[in-house]
N, C-alpha and C positions, 0 to 999 in steps of 0.2 A: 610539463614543468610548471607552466601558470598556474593548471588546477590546484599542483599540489601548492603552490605558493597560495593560494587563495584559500585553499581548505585549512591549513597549518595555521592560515592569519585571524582564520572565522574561529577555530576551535580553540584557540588560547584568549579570548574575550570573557571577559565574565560574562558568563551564560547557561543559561537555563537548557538542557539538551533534552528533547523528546523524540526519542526512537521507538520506528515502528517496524516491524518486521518489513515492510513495504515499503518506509518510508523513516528518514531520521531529520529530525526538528528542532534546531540549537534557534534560542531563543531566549532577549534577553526580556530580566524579570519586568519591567516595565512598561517600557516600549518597543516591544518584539523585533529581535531579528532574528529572522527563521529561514536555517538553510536545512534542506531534504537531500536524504540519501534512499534511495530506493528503487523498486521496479517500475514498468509499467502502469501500475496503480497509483503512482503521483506522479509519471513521468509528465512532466510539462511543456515539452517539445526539447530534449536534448537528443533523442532520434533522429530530429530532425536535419540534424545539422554530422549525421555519420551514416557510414554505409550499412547498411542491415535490412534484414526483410518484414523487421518489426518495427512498423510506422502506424502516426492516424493522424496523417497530415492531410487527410481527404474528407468533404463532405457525405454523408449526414455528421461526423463526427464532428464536434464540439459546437453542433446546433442553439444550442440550446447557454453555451457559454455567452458573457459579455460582449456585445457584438456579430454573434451568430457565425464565428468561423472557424474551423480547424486549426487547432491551436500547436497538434501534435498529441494531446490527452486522449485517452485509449475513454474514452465517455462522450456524454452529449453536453457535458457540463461543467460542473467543476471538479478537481477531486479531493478526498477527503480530508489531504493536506490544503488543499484552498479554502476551504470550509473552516480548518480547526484555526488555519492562519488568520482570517476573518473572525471567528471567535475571539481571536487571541488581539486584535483591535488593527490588524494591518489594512491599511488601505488601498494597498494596490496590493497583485499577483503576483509573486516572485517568477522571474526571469531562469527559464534555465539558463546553466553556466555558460553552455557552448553559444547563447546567442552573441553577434557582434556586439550588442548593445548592454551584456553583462560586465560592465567595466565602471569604475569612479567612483561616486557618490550612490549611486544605483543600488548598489551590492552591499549598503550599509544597512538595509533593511532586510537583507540574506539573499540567498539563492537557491534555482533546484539543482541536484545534481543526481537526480535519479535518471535512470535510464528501463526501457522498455526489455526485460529480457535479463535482467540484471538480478541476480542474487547474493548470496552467501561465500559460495564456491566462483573460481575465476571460469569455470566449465557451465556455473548456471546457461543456462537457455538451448544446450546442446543437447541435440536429439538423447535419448537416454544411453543406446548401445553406441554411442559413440563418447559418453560420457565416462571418467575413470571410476564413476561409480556406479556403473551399468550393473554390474555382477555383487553388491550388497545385497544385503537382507534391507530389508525398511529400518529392523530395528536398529542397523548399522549404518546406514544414511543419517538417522537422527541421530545416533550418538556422537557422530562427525560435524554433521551442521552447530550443533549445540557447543563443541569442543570449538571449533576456529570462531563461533557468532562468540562465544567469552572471551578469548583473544582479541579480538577485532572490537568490542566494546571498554575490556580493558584499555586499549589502544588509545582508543577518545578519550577516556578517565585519565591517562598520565599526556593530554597534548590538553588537558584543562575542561575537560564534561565532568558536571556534576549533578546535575538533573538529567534522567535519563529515564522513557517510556519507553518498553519494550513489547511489543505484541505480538500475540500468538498468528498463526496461519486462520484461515476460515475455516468451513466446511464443502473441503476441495470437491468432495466425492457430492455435490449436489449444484455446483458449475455447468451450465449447459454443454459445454465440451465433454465432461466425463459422462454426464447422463445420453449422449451421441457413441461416445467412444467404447462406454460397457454396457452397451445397449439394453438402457431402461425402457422396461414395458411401459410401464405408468407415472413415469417421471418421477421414481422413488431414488431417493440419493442413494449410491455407491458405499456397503458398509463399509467393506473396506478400502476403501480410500479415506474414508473419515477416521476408521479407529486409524491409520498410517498419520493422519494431519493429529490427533490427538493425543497420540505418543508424542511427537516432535514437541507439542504445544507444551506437553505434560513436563518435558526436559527444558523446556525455554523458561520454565515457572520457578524451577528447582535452582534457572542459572541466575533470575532476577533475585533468588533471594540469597545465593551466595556471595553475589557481587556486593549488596547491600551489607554483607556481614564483613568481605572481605577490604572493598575500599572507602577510607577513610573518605567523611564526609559526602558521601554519594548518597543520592536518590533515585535508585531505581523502582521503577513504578510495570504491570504488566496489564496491558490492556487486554481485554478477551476478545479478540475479533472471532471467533469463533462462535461464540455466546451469541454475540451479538448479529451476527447474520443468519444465524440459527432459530431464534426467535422470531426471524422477518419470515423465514420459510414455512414454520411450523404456524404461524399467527396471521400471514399476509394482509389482513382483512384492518388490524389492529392497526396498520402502520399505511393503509391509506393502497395496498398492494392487493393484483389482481392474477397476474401471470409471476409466479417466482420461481420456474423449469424452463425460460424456453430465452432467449436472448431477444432483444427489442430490436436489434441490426445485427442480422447476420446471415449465414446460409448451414444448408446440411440435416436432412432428418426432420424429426418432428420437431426437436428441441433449438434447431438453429447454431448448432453446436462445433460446426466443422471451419466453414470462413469466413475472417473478420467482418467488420462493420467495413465499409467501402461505399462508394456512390453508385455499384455496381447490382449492390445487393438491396432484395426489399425490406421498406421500413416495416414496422409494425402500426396499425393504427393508433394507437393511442402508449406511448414510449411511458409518461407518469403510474400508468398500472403495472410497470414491468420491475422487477427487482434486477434485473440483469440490461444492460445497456448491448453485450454481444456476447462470444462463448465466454469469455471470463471476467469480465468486467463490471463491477454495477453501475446505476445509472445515477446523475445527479442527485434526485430524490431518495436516489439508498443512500447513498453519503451523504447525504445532508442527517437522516435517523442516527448513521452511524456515529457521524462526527459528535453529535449531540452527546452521544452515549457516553462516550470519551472523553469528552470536554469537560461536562458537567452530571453525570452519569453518578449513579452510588455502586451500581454493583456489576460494572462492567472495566471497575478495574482497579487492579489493588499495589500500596493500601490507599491511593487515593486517586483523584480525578485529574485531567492535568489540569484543570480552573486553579484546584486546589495547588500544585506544582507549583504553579507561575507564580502562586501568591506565597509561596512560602519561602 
């Protein structure tokens, strides 16, 4: 009941709203207040504080963050909502919601509210054949996700979003999980997993620009995460990257692909050459490329950047 009274109280602010497929970003124009909705990929320790088996409340994870502790972030560092919030001129880390100390004057510079495991569908994170959408085609997976994610972003547009970033999926099929799991000989990403993320992304494109036609004074903007992590694979060398097939903390296979980051598992020598942090996650230094793209980027997201958003 608090959540919903807190999200209802953040979302009717004048504010700026940047949603990522991963991650959503109300934010006002000035002096940012930035609350996240998303997975694992911004989660900022609200796992931590609920029962599940998806944690990264353990060392080596968030090595390499402020302070050098496990913060609950699926990284060594920051993620690429701390990065864009930092762009965006915040001074401190936003608090997930569920921490005790998410309460007061605090909260007036936003919060997180993404969660590890958390998606689209209330079934997100469930093994597939126990999911209600075990037995779809891919092409009918995305025609559903795309259907309820226009619902559910409508939703924000009539409780007061009007600035709104929506981003595509990455290139799922080149994750050291999948390269483990459809056992890549030579660490070539998964076609099919990519054309399946590509379709979706292709229908998420179609939904940013309906929304834009259809709600009065909205700005929806789509970020290409795809693009953009696809270039780091394809280029590694360009972006300061060494290993972008194998995870920098993790276990399983060649790729490292099978179990998280844990203090159980071995590090990789040197974590800044790696584009992947563990089987699905990248590392500080990839979100850091990323965020850059997104922030202040030309051609990783349309029709504008969110620098350009926040100033508009």
């Amino acid at each position: 009941m608090e959540y919903q009274r807190r999200r209802s109280r953040s979302l009717l602010l004048d504010v700026c709203i940047l949603l990522l497929l991963p991650w959503v970003v109300i934010a006002q124009k000035k002096t940012p207040a930035i609350f996240i909705f998303g997975d694992s990929l911004s989660d900022a320790g609200n796992n931590n504080y609920i029962r599940t088996l998806s944690k990264a409340d353990s060392p080596p994870n968030g090595m390499d963050f402020p302070g050098g502790y496990a913060t609950g972030r699926y990284t060594n560092g920051r993620t690429t909502v701390d990065i864009i919030g930092q762009l965006a001129g915040l001074k401190d880390f936003l608090p997930p919601y569920l921490a005790p100390n998410a309460t007061g004057s605090l909260i007036l510079n936003g919060l997180n509210y993404a969660s590890g495991a958390g998606g689209i569908l209330n079934s997100s994170g469930y093994i597939l054949p126990l999911s209600p959408i075990g037995n779809f085609t891919s092409s009918q997976v995305a025609s559903l996700l795309v259907r309820i994610y226009h619902g559910q972003l409508t939703r924000l547009y009539n409780m007061g979003a009007r600035k709104v970033v929506v981003a595509s999926v990455g290139p799922l099929g080149c994750i050291p999980f999948q390269l483990t799991f459809r056992l890549s000989k030579n660490g070539e990403c998964s076609a099919k997993v990519n054309a399946q993320a590509k379709e979706f992304n292709a229908g998420v494109f179609a939904m940013v620009k309906q929304l834009n036609a259809e709600l009065a004074a909205a700005k929806f903007i789509y970020a290409d995460a795809y693009k953009g992590v696809l270039e780091i694979i394809q280029n590694p060398a360009a972006y300061g990257f060494k290993v972008v097939n194998e995870g920098c903390c993790g276990a399983g296979d060649s790729y490292k692909g099978v179990i998280p980051c844990s203090s159980i598992v071995r590090l990789c020598p040197n974590r800044f050459e790696y584009l992947f942090w563990d089987p699905y996650h990248p590392t500080d230094k990839a979100n850091v490329v990323l965020s850059t793209k997104f922030f202040s980027g030309t051609a990783y997201t349309w029709p504008m950047n969110i620098e350009q958003l926040l100033m508009s």
